[in-house]
VEXMIMI-528980 format. One record per residue: x, y, z of N, C-alpha, C in turn; residue number from 1. Coordinates in Angstrom, 2 decimals. Example, Ala and Ser with C-alpha at 12.3 -4.5 7.8 and 13.67 -1.06 7.14 Angstrom:
(site (13.19; -5.69; 7.80); (12.30; -4.50; 7.80); (13.20; -3.30; 7.80); 1);
(site (12.85; -2.25; 7.08); (13.67; -1.06; 7.14); (12.90; 0.03; 7.87); 2);
This chain:
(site (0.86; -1.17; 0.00); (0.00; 0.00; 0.00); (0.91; 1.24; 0.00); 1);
(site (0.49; 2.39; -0.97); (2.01; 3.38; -0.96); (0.99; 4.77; 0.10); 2);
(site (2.06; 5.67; 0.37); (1.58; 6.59; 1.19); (0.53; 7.23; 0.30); 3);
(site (0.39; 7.81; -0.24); (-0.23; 8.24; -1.35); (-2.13; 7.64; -1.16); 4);
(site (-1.91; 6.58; -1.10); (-3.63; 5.68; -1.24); (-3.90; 5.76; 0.14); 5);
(site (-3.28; 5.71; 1.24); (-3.34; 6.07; 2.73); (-3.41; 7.20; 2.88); 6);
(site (-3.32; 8.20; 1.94); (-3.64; 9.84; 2.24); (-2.93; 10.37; 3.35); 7);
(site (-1.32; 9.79; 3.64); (-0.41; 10.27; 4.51); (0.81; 11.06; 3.19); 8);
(site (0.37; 11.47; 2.00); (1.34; 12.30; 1.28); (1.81; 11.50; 0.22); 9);
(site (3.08; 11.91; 0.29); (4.04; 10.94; -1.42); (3.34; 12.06; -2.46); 10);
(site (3.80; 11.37; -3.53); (3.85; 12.36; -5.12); (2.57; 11.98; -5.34); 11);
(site (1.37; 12.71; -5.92); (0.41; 12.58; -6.39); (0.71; 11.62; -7.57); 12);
(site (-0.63; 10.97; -7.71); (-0.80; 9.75; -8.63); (-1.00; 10.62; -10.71); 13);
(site (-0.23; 10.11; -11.42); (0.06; 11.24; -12.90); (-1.08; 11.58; -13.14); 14);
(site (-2.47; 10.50; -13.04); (-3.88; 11.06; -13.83); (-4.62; 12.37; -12.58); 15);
(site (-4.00; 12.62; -11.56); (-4.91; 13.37; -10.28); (-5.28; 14.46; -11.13); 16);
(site (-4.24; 15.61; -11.29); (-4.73; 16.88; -11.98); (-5.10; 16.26; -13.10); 17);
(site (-5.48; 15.07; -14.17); (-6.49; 15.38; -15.23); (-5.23; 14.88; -16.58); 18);
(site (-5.18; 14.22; -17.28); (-4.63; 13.75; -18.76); (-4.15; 14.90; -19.08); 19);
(site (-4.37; 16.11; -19.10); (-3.71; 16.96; -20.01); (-2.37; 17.25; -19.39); 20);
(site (-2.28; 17.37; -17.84); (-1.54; 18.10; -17.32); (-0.21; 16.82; -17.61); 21);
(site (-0.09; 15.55; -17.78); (0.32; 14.58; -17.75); (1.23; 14.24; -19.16); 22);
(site (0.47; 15.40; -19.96); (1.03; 15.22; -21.31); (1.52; 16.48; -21.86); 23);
(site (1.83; 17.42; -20.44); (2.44; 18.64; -20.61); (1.63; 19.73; -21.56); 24);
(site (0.36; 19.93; -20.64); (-0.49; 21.02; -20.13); (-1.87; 20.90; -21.36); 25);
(site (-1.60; 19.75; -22.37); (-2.70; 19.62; -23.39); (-2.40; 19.97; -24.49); 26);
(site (-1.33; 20.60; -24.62); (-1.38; 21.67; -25.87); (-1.14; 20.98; -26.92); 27);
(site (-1.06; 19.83; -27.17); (-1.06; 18.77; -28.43); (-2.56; 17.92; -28.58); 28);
(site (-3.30; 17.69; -29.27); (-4.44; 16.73; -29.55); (-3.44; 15.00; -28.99); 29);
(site (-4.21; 14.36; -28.36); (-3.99; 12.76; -28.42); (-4.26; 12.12; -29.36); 30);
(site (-3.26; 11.52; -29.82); (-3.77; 10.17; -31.16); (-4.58; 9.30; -30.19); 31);
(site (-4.73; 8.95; -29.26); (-6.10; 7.99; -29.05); (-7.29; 8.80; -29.33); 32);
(site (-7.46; 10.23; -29.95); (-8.48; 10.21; -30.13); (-9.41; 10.55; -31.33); 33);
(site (-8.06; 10.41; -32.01); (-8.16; 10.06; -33.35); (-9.02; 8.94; -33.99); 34);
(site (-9.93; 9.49; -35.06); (-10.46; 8.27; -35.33); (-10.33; 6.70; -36.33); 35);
(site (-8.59; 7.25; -36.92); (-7.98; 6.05; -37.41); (-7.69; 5.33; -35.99); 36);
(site (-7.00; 5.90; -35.00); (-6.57; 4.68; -33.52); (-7.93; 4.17; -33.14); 37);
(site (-8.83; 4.97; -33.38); (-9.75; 4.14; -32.79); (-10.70; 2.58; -33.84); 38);
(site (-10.30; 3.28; -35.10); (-10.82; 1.81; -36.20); (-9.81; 1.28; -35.79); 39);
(site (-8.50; 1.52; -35.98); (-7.40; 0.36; -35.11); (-7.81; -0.66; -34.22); 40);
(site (-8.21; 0.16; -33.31); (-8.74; -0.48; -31.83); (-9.69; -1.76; -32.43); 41);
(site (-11.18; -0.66; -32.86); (-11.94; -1.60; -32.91); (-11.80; -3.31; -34.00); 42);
(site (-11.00; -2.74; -35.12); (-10.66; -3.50; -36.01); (-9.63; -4.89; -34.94); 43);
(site (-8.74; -4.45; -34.56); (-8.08; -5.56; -33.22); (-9.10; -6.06; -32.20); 44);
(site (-9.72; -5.19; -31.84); (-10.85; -5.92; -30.82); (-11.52; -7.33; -31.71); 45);
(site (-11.72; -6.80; -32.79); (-12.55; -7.47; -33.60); (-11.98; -9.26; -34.28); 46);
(site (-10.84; -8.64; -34.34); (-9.91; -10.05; -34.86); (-10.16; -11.06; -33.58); 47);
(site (-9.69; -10.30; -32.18); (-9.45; -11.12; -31.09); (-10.10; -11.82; -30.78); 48);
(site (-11.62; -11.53; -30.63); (-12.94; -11.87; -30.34); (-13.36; -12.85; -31.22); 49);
(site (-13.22; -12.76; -32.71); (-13.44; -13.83; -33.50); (-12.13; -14.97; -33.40); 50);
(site (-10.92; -14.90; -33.35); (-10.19; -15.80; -33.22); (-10.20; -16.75; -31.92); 51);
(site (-10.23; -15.95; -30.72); (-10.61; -16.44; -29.70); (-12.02; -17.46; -29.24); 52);
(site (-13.00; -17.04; -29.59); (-14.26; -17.57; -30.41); (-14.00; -18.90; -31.04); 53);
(site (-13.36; -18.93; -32.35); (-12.56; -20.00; -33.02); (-11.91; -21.28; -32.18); 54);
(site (-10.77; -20.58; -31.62); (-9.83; -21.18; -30.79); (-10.93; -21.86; -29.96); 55);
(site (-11.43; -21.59; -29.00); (-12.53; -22.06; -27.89); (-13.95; -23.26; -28.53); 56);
(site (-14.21; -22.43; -29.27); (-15.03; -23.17; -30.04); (-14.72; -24.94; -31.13); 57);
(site (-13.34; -24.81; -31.66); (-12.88; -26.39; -31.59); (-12.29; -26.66; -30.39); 58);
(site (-11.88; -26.32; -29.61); (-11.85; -27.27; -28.37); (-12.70; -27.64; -27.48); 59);
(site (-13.98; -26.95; -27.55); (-15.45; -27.18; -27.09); (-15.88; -28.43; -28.06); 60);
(site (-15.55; -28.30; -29.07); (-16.26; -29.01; -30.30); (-15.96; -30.46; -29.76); 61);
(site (-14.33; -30.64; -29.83); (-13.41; -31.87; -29.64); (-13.73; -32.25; -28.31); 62);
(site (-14.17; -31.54; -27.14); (-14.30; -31.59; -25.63); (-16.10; -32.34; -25.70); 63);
(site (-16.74; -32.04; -26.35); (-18.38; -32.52; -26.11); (-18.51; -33.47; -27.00); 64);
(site (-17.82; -33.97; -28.67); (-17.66; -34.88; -28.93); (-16.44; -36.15; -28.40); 65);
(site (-16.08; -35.93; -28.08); (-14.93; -36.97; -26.70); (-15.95; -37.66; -25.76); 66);
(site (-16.40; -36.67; -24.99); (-18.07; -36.74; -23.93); (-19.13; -37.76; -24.29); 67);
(site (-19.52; -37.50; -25.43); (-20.83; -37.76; -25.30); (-21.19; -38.66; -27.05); 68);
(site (-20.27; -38.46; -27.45); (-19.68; -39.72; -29.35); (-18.21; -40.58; -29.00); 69);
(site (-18.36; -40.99; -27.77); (-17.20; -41.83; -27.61); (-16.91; -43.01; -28.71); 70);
(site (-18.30; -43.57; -29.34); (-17.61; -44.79; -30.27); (-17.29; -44.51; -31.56); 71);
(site (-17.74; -42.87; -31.77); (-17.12; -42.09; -33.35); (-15.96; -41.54; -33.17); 72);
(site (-16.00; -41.16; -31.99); (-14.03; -40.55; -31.63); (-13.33; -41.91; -31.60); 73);
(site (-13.90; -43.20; -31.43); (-12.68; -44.16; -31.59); (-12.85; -45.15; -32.79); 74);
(site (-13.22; -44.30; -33.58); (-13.40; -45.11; -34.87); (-12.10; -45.09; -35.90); 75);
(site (-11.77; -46.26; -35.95); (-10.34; -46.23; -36.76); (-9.90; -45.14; -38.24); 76);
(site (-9.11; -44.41; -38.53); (-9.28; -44.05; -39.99); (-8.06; -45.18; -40.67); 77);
(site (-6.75; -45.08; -40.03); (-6.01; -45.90; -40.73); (-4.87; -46.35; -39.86); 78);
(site (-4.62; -47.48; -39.67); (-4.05; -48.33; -38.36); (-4.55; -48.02; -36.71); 79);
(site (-3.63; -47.56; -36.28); (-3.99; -46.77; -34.26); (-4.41; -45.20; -34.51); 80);
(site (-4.35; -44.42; -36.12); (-5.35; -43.09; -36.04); (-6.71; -43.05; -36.23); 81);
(site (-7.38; -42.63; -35.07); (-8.52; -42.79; -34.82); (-9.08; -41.06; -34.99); 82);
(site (-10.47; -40.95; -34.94); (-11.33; -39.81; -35.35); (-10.94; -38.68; -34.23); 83);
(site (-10.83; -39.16; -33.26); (-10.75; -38.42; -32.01); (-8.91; -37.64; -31.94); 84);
(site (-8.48; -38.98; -32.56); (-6.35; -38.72; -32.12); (-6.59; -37.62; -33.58); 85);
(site (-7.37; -37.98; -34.97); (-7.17; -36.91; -35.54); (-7.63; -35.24; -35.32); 86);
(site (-8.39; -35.24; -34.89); (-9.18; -34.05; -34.58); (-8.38; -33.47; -33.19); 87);
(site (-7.76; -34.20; -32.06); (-7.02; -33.69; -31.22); (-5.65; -33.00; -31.98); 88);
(site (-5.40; -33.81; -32.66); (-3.81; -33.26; -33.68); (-4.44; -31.48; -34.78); 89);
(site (-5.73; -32.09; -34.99); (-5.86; -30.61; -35.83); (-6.02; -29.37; -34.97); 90);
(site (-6.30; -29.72; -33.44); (-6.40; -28.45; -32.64); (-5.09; -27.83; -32.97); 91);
(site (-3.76; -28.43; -32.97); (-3.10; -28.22; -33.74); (-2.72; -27.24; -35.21); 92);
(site (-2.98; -27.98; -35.83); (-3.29; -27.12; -37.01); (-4.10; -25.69; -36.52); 93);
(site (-5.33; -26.18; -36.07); (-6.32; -24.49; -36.16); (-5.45; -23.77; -35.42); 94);
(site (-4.29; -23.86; -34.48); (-3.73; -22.91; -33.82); (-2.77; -22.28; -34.58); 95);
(site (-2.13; -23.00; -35.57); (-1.49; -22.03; -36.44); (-2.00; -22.04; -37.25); 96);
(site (-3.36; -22.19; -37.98); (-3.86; -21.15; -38.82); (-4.46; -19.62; -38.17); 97);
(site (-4.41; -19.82; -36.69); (-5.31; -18.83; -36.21); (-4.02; -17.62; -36.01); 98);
(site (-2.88; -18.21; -35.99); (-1.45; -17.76; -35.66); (-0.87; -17.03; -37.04); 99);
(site (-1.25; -17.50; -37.98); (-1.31; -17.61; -39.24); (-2.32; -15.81; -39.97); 100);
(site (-3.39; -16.47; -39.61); (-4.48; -15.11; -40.11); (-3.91; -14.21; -39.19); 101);
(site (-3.53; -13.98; -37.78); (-3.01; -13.08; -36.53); (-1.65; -12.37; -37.65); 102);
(site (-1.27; -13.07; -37.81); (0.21; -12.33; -39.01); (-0.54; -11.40; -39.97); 103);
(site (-1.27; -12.25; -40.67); (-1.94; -11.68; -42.11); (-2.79; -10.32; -41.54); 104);
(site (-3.39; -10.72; -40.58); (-4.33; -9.28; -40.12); (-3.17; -8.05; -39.61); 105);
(site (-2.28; -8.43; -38.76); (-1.28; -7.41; -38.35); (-0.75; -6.39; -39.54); 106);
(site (0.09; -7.40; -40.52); (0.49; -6.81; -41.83); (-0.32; -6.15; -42.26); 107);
(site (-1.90; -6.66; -42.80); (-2.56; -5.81; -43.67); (-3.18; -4.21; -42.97); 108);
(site (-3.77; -4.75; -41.73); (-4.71; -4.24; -41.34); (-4.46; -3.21; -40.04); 109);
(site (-3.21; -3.41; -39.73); (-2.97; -2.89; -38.24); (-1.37; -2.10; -38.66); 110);
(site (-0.39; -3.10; -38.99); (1.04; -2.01; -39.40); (0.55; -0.74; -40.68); 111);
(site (-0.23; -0.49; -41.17); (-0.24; 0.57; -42.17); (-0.54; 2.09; -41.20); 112);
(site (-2.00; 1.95; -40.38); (-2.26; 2.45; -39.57); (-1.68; 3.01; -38.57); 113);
(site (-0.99; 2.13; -38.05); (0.19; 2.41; -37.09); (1.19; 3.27; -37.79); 114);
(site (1.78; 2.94; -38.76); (2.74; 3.76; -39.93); (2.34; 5.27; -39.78); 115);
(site (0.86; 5.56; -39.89); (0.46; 6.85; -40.70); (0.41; 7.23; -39.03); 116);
(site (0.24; 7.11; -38.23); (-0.06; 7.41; -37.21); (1.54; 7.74; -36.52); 117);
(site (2.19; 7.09; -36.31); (3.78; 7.28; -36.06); (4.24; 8.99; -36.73); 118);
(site (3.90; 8.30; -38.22); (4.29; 9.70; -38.63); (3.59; 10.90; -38.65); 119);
(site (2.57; 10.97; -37.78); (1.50; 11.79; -37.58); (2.42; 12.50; -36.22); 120);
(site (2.33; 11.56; -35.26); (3.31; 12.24; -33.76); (4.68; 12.63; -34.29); 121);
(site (5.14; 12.26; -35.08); (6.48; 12.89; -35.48); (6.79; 13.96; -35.83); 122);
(site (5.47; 14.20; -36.73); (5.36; 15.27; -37.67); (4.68; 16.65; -36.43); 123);
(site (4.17; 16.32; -35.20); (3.74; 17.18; -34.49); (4.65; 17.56; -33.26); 124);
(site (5.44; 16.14; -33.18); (6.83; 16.55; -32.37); (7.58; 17.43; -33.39); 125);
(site (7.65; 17.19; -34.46); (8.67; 18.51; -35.19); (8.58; 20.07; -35.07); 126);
(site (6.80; 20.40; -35.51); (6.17; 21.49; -35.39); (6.18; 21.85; -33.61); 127);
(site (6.25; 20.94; -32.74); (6.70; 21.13; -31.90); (8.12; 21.94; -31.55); 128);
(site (9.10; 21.73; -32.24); (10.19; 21.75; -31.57); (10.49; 23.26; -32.45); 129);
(site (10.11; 23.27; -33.70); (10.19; 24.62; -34.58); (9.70; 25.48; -33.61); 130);
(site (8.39; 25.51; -32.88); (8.00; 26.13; -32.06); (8.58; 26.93; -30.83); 131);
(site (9.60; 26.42; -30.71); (10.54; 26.72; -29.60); (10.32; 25.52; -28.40); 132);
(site (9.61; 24.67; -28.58); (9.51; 23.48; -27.41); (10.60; 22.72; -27.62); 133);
(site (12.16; 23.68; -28.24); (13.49; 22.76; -28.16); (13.92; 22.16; -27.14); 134);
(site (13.41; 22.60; -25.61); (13.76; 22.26; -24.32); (14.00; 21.23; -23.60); 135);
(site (12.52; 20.30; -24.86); (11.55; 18.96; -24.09); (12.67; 17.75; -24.05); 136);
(site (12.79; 17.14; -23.92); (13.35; 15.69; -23.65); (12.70; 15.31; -24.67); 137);
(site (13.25; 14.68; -25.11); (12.98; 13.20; -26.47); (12.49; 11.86; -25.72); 138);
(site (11.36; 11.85; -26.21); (10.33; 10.86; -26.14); (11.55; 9.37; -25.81); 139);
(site (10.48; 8.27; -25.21); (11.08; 7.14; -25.42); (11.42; 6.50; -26.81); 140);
(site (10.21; 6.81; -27.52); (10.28; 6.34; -28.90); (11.25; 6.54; -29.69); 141);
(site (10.99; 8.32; -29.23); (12.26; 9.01; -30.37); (14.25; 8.43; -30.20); 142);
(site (14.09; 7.97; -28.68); (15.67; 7.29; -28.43); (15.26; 6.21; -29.42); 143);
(site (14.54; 5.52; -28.64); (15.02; 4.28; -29.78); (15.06; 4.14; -31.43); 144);
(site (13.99; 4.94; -31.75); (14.19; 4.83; -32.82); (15.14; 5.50; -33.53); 145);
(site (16.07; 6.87; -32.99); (16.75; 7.50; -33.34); (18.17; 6.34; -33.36); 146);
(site (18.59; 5.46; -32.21); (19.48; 4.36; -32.02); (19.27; 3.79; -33.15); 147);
(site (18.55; 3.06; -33.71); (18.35; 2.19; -34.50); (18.58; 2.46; -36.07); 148);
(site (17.74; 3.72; -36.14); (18.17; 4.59; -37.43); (17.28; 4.35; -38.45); 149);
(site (16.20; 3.12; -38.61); (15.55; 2.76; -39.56); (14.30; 2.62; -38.74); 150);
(site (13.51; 1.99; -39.83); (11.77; 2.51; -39.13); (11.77; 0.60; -39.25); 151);
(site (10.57; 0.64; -38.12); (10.36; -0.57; -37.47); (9.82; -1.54; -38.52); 152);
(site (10.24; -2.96; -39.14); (9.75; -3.77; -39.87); (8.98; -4.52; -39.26); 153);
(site (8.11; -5.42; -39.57); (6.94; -6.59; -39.27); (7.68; -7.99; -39.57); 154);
(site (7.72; -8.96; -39.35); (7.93; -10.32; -40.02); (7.35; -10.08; -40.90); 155);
């Protein structure tokens, strides 16, 4: 428990005075509230929920046929592989296809966004700094990515 939540003192908690003051007094718009971050959002919410869904849903599938079709899950297909040992092995499979579309959606649907958006804060840290806000400290981002020297690739 820190002094602070006991109301015996310590440094106020960053959100007390309010998001703006936190992001040095407001005077920039937030990309969360932008409404490409937010199709972002919802577009990722959206993958998760259906993949997850997926994922749960054949192992429910394989879990209530095991249960309750015990003599079709042990029905031979070819020597000791049976209906059940195959369908346990494809949970398998569906996990890297689900691992699979998770790539394909990132690439298409999520790194472009992110791209235009990067260079959106960059482009307002610049106009920033023309401004005379030469003072500020460089972002976390801006170290690293300044270290590195090139812009971030995807697999």
């Amino acid at each position: 428990m820190s002094r602070h939540s006991t109301g015996l003192g310590g440094p106020p908690f960053p959100y007390e005075t309010g998001p703006e003051a936190a992001l040095g007094g407001g005077e920039r718009p937030s990309v969360s509230g932008r409404p490409e971050y937010q199709a972002l959002r919802r577009a990722h919410r959206r993958f998760g929920v259906r993949a997850t869904a997926v994922a749960v849903g054949g192992f429910l599938l394989y879990v209530l046929l095991s249960s309750f079709l015990p003599g079709l899950m042990n029905t031979p297909l070819s020597g000791h592989l049976t209906i059940g040992l195959a369908l346990g092995l494809g949970q398998f499979v569906l996990m890297g296809v689900i691992v699979w579309r998770y790539l394909v959606h990132v690439r298409r649907d999520v790194t472009p966004v992110v791209r235009g958006l990067r260079g959106l804060v960059r482009h307002q840290e610049g106009e920033d700094r023309r401004q005379g806000a030469g003072g500020r400290r460089h972002s976390a981002f801006e170290a690293r990515a300044g270290r590195r020297g090139e812009e971030f690739r995807p697999w």
